[in-house]
C-alpha positions as CSV (number, residue, x, y, z in Angstrom):
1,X,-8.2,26.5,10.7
2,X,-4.5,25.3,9.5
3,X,-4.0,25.0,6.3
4,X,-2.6,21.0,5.8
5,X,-2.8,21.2,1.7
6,X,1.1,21.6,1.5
7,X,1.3,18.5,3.5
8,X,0.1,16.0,1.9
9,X,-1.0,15.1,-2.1
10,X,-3.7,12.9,-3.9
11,X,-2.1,9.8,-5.7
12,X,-5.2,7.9,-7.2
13,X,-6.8,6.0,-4.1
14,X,-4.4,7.2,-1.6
15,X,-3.6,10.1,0.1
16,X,0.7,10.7,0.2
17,X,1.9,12.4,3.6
18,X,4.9,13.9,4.3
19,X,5.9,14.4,7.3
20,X,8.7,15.3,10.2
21,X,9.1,12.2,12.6
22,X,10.7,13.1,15.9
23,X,11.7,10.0,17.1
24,X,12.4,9.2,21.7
25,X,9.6,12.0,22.3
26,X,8.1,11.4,25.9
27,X,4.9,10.2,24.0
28,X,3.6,9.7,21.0
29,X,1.3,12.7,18.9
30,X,0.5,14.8,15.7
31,X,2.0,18.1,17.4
32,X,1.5,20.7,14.0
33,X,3.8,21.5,11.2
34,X,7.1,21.4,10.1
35,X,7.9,23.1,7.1
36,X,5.4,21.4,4.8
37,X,5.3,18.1,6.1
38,X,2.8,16.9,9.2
39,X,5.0,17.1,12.3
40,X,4.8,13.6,14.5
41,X,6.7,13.0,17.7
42,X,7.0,8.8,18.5
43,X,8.3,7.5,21.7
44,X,10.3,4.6,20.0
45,X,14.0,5.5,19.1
46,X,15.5,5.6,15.4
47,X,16.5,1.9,15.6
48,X,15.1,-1.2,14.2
49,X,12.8,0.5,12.2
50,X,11.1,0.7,15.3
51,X,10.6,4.9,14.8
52,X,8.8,4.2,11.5
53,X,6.3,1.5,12.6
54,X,5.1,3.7,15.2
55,X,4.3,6.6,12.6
56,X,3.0,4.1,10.7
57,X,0.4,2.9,13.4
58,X,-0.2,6.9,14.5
59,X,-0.9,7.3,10.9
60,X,-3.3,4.6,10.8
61,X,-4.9,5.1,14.3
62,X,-5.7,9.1,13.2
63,X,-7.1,8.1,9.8
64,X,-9.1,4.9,10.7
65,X,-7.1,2.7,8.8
66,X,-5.9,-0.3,8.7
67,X,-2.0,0.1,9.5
68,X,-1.6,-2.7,6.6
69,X,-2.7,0.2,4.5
70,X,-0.2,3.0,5.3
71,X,3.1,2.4,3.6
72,X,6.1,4.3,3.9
73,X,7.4,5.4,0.6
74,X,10.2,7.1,0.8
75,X,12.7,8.8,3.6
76,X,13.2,5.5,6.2
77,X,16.1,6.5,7.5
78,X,15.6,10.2,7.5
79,X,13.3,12.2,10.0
80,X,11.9,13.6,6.8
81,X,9.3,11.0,5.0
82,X,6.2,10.2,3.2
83,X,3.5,7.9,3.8
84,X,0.8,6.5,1.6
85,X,-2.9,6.0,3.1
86,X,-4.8,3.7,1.0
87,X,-8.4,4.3,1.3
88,X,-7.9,7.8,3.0
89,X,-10.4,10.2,2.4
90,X,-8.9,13.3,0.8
91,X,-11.5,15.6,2.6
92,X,-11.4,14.1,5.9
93,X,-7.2,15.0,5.8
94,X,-7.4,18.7,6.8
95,X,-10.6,17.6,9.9
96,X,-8.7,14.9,11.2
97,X,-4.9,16.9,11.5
98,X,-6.9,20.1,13.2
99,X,-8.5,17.8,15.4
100,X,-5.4,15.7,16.3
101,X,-3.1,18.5,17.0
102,X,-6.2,20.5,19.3
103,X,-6.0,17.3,20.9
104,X,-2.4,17.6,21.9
105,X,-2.6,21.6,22.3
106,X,0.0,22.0,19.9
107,X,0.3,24.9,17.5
108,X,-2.3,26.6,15.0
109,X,-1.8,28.4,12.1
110,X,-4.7,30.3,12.9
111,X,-3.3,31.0,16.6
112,X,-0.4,32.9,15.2
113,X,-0.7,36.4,15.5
């Protein structure tokens, strides 16, 4: 099972995710890690802000949420940033990420050899 821990942090009733946003991807997907951030691939381009409402809605879509509840807090014009998830349950973090990138067929921590 990867290990997501160094992904993400608790912040009172939220869960704070960083992560790598690869923005004109042929789709959009949770593909593994990069570095310690949660690595995303959107198929809208850097522009408008339209890379980061699409992690926003992935972000929301994998974690059940409302996307009115993720909010990006820092890095909105970098590929590098994080997100808050109000009403995210910490536990559920690591279960959902495994299953979203064995979903895709992307890379495992416990795959590497």
């Amino acid at each position: 099972m990867a290990r997501w821990t160094e992904c993400y942090d608790v912040d009172r009733d939220a869960v704070v995710l960083r992560v790598h946003v690869q923005p004109r991807a042929g789709r959009t997907a949770v593909v593994g890690r990069h570095g310690d951030a949660v690595k995303l691939r959107v198929a809208a381009p850097p522009v408008d802000d339209r890379a980061n409402v699409a992690a926003a809605a992935l972000l929301a879509e994998l974690f059940g949420t409302a996307v009115s509840d993720v909010e990006l807090v820092s890095g909105g014009r970098s590929r590098v940033k994080r997100f808050r998830l109000r009403g995210v349950d910490p536990e559920s973090v690591e279960v959902r990420l495994d299953a979203a990138v064995d979903e895709t067929g992307g890379p495992r921590a416990s795959r590497r050899s």
